[in-house]
N, C-alpha and C positions, 0 to 999 in steps of 0.2 A: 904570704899566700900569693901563688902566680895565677895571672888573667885566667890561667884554664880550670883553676880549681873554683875560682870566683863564678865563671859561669856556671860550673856543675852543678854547684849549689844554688844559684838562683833557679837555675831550669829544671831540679830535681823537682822543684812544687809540683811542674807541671805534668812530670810524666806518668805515662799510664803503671799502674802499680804491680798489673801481672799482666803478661807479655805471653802469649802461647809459644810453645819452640815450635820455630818454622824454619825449613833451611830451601835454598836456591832448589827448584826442581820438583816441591811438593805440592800438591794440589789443595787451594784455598778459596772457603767460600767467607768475603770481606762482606760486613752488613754494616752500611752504610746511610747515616742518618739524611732525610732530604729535606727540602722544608721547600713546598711549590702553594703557591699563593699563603691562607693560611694555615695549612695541613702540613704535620709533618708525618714520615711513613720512613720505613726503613725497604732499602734495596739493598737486592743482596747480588755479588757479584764474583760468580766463581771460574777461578780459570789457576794456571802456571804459574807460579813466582818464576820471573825468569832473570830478576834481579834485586841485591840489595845492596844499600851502600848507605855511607852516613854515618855518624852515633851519635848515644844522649839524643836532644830533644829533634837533632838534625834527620834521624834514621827514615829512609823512607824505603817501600819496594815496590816494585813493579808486578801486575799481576797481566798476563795473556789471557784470552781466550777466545775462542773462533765463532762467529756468527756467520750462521750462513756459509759464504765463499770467504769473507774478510775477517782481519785478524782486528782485534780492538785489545789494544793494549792500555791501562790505567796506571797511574802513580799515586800510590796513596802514603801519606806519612804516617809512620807509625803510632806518634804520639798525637794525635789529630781528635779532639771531641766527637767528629763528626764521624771516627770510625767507631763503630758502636763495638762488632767482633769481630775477631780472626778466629775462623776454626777451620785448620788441617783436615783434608778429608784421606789424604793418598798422599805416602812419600814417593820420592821419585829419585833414581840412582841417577846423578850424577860425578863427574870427572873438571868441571869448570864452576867456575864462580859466577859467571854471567854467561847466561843463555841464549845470546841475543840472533847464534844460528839456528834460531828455530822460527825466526821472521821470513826465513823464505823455502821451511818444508809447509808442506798443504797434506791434509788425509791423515794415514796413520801414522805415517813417518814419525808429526808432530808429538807422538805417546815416548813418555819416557818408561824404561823398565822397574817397576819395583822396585822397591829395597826394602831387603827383609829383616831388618832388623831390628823388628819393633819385637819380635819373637826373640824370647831369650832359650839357650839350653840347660836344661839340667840334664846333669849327670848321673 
């Protein structure tokens, strides 16, 4: 057995057991557990994936979204307790793996075009 299969299986305990498909580009609203004094309350945080990277327990992504004038970008790990959900609200047609030129469009620019392919045809 090599190093990397050793880890897999240790880290498999930890990981989340269903994972929504999400890809680079799609619109997500992250509910996120908080714990401020001793209340805990869930925030929910929706904007861009505008990157992922990692695997196994490593995976984490980036989500955008605009307040206001300024852009607030987050990193959240995927397999994380404290992420409670991921749910896809909008895919988004992309061409790139990392979205990271959309930190200096502002307005509508920042809209990425559908992708329509959550509709199937029949014949």
């Amino acid at each position: 057995m090599t190093k990397t299969e050793m880890l897999d299986t240790v880290e498999s305990k930890s990981l989340r057991k269903t994972v929504p498909h999400f890809e680079v580009g799609d619109m997500v609203d992250v509910r996120c557990s908080i714990k401020e004094g001793g209340k805990k309350r869930v925030q929910i945080f929706s904007g861009t994936v505008i990157a992922r990277k990692g695997r196994g327990i490593n995976e984490t992504f980036i989500v955008r979204r605009m307040v206001g004038d300024e852009g607030v970008e987050r990193i959240f790990p995927l397999h994380c307790p404290s992420v409670v959900d991921i749910r896809p609200t909008r895919s988004g047609k992309t061409r790139r793996a990392k979205l990271y030129f959309l930190r200096k469009r502002t307005g509508k620019s920042v809209r990425l075009p559908h992708r329509h392919s959550d509709h199937t045809v029949t014949k």
